[in-house]
mmCIF file of the N, C-alpha and C atoms, coordinates in Angstrom:
data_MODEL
# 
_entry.id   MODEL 
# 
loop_
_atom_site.group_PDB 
_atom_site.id 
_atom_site.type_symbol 
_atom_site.label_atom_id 
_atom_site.label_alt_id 
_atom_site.label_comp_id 
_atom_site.label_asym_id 
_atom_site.label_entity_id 
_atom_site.label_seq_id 
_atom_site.pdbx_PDB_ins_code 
_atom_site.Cartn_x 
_atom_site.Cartn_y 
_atom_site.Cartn_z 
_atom_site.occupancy 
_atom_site.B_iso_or_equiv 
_atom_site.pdbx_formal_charge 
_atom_site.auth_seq_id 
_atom_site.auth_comp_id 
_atom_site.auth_asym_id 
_atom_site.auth_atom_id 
_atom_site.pdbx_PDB_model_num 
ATOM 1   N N  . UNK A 1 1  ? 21.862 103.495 52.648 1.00 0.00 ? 1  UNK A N  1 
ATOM 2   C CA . UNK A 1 1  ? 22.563 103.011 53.836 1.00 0.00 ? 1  UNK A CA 1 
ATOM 3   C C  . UNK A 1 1  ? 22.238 101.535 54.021 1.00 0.00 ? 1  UNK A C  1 
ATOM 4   N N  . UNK A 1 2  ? 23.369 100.751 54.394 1.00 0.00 ? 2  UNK A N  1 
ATOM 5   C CA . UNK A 1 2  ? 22.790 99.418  54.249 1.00 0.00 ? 2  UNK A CA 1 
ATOM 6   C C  . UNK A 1 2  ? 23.175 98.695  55.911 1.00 0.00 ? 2  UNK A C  1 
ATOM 7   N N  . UNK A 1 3  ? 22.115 98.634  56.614 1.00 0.00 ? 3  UNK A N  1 
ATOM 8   C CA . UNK A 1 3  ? 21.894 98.179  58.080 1.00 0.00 ? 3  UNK A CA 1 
ATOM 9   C C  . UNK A 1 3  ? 22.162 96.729  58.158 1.00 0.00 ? 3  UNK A C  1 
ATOM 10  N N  . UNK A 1 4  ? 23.218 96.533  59.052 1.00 0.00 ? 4  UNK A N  1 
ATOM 11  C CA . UNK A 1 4  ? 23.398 95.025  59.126 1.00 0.00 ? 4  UNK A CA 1 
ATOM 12  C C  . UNK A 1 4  ? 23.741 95.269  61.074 1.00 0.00 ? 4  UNK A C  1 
ATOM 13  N N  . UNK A 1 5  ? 22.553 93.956  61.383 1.00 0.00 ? 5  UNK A N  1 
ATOM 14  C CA . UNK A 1 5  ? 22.545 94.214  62.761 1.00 0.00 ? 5  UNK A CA 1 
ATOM 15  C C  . UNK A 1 5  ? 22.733 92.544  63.183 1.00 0.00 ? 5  UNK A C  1 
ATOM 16  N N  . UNK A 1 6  ? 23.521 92.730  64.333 1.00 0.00 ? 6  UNK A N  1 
ATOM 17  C CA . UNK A 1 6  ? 23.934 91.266  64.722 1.00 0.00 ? 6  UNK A CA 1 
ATOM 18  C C  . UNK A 1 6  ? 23.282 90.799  65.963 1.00 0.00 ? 6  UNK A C  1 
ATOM 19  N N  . UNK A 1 7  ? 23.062 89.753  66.280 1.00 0.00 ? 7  UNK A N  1 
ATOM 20  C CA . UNK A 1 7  ? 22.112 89.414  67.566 1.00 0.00 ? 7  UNK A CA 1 
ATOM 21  C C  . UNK A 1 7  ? 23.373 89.115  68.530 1.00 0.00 ? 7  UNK A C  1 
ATOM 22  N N  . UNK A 1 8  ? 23.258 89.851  69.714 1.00 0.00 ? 8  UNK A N  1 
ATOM 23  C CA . UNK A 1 8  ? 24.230 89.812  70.858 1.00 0.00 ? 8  UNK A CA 1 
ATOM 24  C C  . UNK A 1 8  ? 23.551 89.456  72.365 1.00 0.00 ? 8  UNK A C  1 
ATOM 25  N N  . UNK A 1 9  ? 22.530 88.557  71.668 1.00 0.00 ? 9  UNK A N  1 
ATOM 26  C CA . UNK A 1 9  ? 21.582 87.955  72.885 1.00 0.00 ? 9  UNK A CA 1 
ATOM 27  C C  . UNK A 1 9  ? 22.949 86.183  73.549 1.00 0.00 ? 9  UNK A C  1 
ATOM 28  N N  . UNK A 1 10 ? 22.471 85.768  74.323 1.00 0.00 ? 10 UNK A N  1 
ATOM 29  C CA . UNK A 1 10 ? 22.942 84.860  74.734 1.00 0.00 ? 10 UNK A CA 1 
ATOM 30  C C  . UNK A 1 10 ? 23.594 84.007  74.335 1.00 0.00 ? 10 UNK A C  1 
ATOM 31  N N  . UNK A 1 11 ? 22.478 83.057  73.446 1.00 0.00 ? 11 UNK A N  1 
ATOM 32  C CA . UNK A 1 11 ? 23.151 82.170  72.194 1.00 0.00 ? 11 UNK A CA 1 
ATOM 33  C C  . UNK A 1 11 ? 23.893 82.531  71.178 1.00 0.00 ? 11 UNK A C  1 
ATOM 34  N N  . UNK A 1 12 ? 23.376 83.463  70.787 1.00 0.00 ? 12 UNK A N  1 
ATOM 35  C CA . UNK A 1 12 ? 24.567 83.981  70.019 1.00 0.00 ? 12 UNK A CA 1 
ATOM 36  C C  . UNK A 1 12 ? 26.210 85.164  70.571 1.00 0.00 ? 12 UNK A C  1 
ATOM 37  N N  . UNK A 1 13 ? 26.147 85.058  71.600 1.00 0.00 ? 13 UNK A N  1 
ATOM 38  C CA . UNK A 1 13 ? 27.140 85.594  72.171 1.00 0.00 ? 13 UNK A CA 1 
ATOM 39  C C  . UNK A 1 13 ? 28.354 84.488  72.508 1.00 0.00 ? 13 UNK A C  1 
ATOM 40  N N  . UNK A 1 14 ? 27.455 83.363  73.007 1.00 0.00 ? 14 UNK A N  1 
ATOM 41  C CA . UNK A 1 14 ? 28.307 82.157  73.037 1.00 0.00 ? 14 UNK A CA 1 
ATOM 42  C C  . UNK A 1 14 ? 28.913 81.413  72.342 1.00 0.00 ? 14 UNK A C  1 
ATOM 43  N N  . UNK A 1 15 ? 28.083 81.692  70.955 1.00 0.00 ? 15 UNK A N  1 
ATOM 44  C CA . UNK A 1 15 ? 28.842 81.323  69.453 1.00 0.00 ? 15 UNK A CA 1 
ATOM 45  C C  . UNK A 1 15 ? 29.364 82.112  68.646 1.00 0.00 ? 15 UNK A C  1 
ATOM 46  N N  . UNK A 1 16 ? 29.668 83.504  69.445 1.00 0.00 ? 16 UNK A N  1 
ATOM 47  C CA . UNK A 1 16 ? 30.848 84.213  68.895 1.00 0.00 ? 16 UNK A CA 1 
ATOM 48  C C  . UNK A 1 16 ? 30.590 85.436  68.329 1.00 0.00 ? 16 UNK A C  1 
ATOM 49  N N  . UNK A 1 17 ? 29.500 86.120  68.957 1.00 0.00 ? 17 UNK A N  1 
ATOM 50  C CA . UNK A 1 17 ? 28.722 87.570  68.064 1.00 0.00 ? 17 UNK A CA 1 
ATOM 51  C C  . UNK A 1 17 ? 30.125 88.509  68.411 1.00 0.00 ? 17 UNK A C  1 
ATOM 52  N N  . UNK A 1 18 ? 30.489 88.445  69.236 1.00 0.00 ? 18 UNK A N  1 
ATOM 53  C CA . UNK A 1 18 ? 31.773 89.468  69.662 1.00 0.00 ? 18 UNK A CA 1 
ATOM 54  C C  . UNK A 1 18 ? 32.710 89.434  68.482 1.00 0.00 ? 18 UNK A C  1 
ATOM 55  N N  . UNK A 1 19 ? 33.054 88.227  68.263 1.00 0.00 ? 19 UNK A N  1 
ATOM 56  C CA . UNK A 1 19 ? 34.011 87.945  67.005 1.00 0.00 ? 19 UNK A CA 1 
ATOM 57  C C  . UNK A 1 19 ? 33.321 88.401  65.682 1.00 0.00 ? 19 UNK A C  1 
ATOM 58  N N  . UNK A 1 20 ? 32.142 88.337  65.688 1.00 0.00 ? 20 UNK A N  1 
ATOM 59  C CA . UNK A 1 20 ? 31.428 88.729  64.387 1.00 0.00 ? 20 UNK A CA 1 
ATOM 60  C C  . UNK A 1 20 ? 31.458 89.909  64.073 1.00 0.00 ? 20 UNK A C  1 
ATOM 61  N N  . UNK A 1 21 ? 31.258 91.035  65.415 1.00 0.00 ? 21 UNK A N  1 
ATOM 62  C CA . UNK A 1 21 ? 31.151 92.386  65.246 1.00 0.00 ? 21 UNK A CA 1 
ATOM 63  C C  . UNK A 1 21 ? 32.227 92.811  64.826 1.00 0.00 ? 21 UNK A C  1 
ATOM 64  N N  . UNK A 1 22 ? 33.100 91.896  65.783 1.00 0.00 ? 22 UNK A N  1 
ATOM 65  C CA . UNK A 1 22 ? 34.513 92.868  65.354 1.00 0.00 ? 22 UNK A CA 1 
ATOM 66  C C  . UNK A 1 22 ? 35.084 92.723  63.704 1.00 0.00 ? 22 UNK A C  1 
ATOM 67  N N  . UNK A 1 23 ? 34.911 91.144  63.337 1.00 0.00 ? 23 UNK A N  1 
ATOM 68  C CA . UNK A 1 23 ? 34.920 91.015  62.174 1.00 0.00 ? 23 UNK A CA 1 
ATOM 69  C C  . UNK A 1 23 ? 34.498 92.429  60.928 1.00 0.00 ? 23 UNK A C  1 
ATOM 70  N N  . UNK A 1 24 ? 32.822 92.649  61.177 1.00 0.00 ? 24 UNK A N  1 
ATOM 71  C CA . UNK A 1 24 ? 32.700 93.542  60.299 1.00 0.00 ? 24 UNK A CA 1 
ATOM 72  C C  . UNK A 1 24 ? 33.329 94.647  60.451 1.00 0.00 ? 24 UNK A C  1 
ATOM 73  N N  . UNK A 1 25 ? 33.282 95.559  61.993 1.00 0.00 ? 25 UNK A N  1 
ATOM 74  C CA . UNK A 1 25 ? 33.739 96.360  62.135 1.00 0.00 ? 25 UNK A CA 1 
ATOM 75  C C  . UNK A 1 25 ? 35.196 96.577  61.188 1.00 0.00 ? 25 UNK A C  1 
ATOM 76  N N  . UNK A 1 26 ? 35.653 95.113  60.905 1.00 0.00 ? 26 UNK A N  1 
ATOM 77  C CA . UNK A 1 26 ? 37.389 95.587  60.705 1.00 0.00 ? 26 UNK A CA 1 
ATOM 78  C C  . UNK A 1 26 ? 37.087 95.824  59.193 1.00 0.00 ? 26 UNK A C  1 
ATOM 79  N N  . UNK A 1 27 ? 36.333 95.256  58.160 1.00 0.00 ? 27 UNK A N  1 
ATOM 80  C CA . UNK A 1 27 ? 35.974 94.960  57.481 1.00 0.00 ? 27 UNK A CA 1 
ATOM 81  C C  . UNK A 1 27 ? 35.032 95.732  56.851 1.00 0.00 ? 27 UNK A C  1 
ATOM 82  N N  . UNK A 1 28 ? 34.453 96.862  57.263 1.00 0.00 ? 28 UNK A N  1 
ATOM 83  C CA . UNK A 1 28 ? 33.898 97.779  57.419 1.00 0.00 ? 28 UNK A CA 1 
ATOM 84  C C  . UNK A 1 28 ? 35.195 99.117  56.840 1.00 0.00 ? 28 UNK A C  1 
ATOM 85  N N  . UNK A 1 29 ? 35.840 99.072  57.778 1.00 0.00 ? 29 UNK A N  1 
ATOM 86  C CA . UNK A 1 29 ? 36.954 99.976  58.047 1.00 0.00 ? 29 UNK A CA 1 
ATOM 87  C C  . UNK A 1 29 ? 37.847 100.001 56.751 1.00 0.00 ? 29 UNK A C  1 
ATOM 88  N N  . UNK A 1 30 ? 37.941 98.271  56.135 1.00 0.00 ? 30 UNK A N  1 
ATOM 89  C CA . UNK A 1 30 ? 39.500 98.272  55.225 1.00 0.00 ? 30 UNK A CA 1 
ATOM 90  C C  . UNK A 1 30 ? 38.628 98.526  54.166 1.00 0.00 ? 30 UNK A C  1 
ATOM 91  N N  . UNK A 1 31 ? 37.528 98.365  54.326 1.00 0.00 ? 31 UNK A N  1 
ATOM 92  C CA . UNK A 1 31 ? 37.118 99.030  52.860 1.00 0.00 ? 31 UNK A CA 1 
ATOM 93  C C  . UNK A 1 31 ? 36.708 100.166 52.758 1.00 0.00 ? 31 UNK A C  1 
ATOM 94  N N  . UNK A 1 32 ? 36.637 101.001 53.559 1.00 0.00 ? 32 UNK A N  1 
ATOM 95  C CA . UNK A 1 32 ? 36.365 102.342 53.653 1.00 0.00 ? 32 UNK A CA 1 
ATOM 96  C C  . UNK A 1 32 ? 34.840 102.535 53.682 1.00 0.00 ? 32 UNK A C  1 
ATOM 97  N N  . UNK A 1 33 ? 34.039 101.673 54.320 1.00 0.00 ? 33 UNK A N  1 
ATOM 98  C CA . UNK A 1 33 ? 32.492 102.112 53.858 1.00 0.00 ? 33 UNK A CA 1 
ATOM 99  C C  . UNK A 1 33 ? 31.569 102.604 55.473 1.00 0.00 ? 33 UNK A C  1 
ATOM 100 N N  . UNK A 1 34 ? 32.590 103.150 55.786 1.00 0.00 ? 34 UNK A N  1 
ATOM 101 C CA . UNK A 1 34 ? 31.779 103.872 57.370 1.00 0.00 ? 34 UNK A CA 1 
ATOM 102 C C  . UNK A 1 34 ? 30.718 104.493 57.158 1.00 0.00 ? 34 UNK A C  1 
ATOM 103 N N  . UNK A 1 35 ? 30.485 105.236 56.350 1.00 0.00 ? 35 UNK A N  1 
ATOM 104 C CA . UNK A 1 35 ? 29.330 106.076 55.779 1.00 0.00 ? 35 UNK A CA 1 
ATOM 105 C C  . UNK A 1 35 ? 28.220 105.565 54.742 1.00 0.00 ? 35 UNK A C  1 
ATOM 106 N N  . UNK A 1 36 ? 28.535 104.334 55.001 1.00 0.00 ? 36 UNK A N  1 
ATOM 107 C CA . UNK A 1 36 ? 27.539 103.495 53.690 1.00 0.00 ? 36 UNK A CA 1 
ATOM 108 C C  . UNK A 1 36 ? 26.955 102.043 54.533 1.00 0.00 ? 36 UNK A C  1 
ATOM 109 N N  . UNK A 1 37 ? 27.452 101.799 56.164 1.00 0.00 ? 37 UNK A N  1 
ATOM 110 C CA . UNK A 1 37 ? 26.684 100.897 56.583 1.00 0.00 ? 37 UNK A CA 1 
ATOM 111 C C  . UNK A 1 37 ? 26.679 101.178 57.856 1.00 0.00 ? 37 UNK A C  1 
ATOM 112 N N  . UNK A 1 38 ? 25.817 100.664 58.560 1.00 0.00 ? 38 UNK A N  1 
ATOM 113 C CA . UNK A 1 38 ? 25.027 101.332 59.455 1.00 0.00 ? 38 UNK A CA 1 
ATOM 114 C C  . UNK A 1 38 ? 25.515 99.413  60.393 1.00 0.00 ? 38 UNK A C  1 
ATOM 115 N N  . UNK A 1 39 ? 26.371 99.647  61.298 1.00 0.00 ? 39 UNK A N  1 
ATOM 116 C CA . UNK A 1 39 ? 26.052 98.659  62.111 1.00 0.00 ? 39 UNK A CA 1 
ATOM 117 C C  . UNK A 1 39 ? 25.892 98.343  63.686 1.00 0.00 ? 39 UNK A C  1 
ATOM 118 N N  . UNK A 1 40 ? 24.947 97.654  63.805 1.00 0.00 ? 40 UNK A N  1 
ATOM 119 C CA . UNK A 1 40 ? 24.255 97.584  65.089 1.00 0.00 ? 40 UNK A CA 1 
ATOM 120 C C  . UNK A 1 40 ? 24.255 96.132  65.700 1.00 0.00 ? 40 UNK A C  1 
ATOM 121 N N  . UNK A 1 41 ? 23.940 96.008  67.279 1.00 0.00 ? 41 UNK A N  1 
ATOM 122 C CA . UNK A 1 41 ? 23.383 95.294  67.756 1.00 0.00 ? 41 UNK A CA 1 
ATOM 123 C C  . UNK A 1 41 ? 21.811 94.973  68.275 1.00 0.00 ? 41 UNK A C  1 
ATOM 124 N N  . UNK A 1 42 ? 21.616 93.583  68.030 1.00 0.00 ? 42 UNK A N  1 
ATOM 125 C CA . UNK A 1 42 ? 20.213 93.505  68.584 1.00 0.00 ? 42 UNK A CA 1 
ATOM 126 C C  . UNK A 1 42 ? 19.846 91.955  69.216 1.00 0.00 ? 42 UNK A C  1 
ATOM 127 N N  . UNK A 1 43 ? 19.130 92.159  70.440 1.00 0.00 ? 43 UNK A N  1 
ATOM 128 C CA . UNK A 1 43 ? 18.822 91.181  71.061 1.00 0.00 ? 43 UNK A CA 1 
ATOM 129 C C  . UNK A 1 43 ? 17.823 89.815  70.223 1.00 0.00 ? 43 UNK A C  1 
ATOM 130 N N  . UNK A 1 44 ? 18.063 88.947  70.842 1.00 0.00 ? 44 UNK A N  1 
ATOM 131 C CA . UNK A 1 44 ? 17.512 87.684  70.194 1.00 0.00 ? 44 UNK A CA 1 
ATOM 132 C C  . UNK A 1 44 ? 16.297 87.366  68.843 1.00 0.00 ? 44 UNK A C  1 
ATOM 133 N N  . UNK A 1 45 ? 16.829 87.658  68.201 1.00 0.00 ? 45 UNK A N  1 
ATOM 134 C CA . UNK A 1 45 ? 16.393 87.148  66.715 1.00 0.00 ? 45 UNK A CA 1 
ATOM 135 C C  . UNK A 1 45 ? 15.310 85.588  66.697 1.00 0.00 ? 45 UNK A C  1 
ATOM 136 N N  . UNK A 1 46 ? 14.923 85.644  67.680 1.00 0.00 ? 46 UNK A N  1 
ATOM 137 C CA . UNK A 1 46 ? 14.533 84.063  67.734 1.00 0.00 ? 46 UNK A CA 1 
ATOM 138 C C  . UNK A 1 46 ? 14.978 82.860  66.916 1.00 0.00 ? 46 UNK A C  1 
ATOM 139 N N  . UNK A 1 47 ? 15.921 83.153  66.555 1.00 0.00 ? 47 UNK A N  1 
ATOM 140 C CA . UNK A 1 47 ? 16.423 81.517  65.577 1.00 0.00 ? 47 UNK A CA 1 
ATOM 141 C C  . UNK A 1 47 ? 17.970 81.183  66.279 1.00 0.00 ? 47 UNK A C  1 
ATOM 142 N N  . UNK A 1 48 ? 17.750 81.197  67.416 1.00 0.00 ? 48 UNK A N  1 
ATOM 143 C CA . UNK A 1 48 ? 19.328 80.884  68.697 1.00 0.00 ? 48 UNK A CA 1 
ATOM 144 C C  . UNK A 1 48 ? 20.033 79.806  68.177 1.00 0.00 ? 48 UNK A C  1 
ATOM 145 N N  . UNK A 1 49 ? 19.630 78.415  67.404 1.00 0.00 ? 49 UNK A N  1 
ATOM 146 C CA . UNK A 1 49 ? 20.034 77.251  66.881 1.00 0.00 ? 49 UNK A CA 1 
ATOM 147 C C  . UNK A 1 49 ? 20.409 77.660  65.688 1.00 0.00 ? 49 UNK A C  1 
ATOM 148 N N  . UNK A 1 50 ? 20.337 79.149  65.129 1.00 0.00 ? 50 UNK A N  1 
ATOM 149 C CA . UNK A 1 50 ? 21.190 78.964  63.770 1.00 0.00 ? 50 UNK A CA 1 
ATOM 150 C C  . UNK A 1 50 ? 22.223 80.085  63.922 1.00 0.00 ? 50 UNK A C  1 
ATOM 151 N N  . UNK A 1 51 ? 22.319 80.670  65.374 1.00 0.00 ? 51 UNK A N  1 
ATOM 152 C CA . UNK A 1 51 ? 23.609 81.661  65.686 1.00 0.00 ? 51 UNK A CA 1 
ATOM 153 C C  . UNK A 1 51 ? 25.005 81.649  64.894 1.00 0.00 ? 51 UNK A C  1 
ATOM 154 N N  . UNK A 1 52 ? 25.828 82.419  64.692 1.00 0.00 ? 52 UNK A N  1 
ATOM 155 C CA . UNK A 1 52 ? 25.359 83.678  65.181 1.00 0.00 ? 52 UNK A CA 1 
ATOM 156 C C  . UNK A 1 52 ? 24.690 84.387  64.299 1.00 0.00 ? 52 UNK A C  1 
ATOM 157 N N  . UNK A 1 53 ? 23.330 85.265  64.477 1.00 0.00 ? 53 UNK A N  1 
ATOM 158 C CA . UNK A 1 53 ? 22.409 85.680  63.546 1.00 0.00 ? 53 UNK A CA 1 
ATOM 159 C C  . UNK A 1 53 ? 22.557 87.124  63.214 1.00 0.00 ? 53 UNK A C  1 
ATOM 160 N N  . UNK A 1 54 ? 22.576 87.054  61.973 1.00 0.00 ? 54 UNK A N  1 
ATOM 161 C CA . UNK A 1 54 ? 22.510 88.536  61.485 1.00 0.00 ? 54 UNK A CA 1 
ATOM 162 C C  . UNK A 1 54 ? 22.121 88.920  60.138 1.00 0.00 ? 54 UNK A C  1 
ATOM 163 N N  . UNK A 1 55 ? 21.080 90.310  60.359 1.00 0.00 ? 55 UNK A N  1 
ATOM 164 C CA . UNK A 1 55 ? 20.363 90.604  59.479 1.00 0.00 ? 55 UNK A CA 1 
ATOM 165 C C  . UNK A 1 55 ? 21.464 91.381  58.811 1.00 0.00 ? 55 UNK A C  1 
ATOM 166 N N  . UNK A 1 56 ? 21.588 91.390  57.497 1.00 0.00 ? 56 UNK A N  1 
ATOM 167 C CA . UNK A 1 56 ? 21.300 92.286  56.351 1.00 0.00 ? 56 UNK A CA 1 
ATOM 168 C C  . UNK A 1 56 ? 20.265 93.198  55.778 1.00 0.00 ? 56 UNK A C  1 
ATOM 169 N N  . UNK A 1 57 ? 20.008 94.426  55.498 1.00 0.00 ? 57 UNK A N  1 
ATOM 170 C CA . UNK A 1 57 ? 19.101 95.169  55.397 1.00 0.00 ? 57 UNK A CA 1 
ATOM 171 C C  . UNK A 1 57 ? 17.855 94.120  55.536 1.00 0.00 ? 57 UNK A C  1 
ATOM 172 N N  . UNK A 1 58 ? 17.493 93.585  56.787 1.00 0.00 ? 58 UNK A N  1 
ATOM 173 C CA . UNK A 1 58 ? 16.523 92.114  57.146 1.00 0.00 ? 58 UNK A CA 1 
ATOM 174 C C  . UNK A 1 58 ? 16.506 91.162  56.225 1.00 0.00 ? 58 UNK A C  1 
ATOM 175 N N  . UNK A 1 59 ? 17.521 90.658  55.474 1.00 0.00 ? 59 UNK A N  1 
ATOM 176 C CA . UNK A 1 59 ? 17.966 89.271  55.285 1.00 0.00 ? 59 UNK A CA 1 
ATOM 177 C C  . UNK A 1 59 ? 18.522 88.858  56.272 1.00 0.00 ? 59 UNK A C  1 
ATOM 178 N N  . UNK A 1 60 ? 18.196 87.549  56.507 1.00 0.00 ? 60 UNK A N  1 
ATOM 179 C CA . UNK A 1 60 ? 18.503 86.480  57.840 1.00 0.00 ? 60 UNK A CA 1 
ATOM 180 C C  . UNK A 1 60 ? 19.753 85.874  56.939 1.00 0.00 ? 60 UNK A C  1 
ATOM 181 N N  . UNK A 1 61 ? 20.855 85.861  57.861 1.00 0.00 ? 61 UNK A N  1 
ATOM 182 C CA . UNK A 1 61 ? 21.973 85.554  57.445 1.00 0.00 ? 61 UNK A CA 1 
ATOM 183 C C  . UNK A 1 61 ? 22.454 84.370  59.176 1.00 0.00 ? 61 UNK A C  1 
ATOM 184 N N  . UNK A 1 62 ? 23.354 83.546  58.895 1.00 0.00 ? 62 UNK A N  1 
ATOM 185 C CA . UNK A 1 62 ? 24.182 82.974  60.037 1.00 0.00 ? 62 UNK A CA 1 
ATOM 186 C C  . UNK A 1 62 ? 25.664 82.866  59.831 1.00 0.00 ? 62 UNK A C  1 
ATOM 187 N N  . UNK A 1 63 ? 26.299 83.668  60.707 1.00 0.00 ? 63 UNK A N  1 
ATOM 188 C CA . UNK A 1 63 ? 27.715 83.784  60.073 1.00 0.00 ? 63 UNK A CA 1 
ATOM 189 C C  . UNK A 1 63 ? 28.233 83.046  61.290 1.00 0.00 ? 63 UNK A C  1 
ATOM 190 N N  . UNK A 1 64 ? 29.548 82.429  60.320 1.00 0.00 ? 64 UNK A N  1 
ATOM 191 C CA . UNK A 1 64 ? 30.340 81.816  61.000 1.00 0.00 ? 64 UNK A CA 1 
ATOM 192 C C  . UNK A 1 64 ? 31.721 82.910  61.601 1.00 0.00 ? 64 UNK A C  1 
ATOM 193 N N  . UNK A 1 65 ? 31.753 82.702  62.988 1.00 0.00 ? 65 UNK A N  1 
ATOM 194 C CA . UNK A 1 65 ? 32.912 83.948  63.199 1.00 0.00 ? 65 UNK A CA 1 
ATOM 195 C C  . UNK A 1 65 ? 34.455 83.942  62.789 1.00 0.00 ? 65 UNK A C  1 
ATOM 196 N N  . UNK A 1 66 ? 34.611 82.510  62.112 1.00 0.00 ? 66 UNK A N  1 
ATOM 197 C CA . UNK A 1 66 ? 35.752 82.395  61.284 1.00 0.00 ? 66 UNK A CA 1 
ATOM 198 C C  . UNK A 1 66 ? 35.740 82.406  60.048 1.00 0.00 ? 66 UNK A C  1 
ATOM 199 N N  . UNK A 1 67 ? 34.383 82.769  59.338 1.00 0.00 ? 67 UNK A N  1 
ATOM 200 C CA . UNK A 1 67 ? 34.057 83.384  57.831 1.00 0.00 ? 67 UNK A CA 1 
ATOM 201 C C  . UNK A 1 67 ? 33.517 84.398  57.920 1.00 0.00 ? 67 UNK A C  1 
ATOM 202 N N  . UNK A 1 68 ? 33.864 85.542  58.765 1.00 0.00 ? 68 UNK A N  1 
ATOM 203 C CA . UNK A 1 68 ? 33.188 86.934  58.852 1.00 0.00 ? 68 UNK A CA 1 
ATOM 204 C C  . UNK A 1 68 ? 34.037 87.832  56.975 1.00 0.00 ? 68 UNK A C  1 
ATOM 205 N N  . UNK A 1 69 ? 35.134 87.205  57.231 1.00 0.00 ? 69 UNK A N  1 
ATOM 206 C CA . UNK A 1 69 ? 35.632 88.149  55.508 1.00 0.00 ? 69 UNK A CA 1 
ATOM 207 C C  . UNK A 1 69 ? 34.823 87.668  54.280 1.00 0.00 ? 69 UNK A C  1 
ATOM 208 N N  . UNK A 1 70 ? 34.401 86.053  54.503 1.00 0.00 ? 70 UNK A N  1 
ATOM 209 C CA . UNK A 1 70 ? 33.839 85.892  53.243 1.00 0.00 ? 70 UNK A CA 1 
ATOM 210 C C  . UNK A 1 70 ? 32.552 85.629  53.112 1.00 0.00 ? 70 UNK A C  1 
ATOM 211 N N  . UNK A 1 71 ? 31.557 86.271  54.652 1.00 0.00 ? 71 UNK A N  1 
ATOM 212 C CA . UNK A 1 71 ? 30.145 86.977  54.397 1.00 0.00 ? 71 UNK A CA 1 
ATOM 213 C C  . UNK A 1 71 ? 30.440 88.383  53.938 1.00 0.00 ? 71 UNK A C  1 
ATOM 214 N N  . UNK A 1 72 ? 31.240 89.232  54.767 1.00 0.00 ? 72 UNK A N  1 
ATOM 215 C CA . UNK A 1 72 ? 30.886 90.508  53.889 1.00 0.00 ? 72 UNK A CA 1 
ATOM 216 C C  . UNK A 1 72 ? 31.499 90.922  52.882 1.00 0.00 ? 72 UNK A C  1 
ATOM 217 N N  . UNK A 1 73 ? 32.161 89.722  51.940 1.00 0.00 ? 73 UNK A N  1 
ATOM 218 C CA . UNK A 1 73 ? 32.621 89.845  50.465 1.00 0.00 ? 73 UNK A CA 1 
ATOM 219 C C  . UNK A 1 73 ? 31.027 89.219  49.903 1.00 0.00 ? 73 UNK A C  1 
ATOM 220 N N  . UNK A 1 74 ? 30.956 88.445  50.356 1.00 0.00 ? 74 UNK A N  1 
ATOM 221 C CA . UNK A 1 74 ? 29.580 87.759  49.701 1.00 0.00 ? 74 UNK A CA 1 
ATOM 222 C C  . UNK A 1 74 ? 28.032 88.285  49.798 1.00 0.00 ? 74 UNK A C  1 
ATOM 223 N N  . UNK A 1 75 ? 27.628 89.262  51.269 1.00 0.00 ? 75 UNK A N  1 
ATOM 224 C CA . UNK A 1 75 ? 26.516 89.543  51.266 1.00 0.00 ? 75 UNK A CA 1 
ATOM 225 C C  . UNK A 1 75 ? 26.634 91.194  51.553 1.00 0.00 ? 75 UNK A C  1 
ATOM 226 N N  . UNK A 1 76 ? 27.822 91.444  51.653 1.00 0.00 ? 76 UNK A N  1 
ATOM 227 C CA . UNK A 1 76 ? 27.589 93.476  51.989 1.00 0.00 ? 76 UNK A CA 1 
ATOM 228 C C  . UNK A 1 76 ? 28.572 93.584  50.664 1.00 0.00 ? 76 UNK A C  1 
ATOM 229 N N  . UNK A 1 77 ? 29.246 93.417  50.304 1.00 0.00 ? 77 UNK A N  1 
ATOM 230 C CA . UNK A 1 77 ? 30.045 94.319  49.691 1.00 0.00 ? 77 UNK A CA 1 
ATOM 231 C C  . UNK A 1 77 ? 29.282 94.737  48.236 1.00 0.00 ? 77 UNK A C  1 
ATOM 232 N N  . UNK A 1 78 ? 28.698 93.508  47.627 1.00 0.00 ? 78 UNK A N  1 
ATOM 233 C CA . UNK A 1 78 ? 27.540 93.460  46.599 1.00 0.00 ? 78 UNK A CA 1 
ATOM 234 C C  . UNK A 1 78 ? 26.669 94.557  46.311 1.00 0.00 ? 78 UNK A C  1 
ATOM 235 N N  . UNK A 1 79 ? 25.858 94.945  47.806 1.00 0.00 ? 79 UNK A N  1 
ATOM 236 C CA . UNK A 1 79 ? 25.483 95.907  47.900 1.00 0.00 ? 79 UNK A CA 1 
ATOM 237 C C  . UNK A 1 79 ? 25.994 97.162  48.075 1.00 0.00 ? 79 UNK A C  1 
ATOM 238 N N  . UNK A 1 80 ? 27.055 97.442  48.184 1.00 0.00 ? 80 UNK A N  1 
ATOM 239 C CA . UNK A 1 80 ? 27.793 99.165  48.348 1.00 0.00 ? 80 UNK A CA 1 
ATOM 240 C C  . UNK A 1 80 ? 28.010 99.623  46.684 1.00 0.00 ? 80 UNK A C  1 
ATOM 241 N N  . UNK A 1 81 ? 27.370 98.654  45.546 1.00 0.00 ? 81 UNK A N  1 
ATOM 242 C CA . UNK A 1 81 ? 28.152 98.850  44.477 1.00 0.00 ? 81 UNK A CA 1 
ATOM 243 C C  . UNK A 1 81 ? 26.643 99.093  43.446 1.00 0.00 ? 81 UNK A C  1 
# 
């Protein structure tokens, strides 16, 4: 199962964690891997200046919420395979 959890604390809410979630969520969905990732929210990651933050099975990742398709081509999909 591969856990990717997004920080939906302040700073990163303001730089777009909403857009991020939904991102994977959709992205999640078109590839069919509901049962192969596990995704969550979690409060402040302490690194607010590199929002929006999100772990990969705890790789520190910062996604941009208008490159949410080409983090999880680049850092989840790798792993489902």
């Amino acid at each position: 199962m591969i856990k990717i959890k997004v920080c939906i604390g302040s700073a990163c809410h303001v730089k777009g964690s909403r857009r991020v979630v939904e991102g994977l969520q959709f992205q999640i969905a078109e590839n069919g891997l509901k049962d192969k990732i596990n995704l969550g929210g979690v409060f402040c990651m302490g690194k607010c200046q590199e929002g929006v933050c999100v772990t990969v099975n705890d790789k520190f990742c910062s996604v941009d919420p208008d490159k949410v398709e080409d983090f999880f081509k680049d850092e989840v999909l790798p792993l489902t395979k």
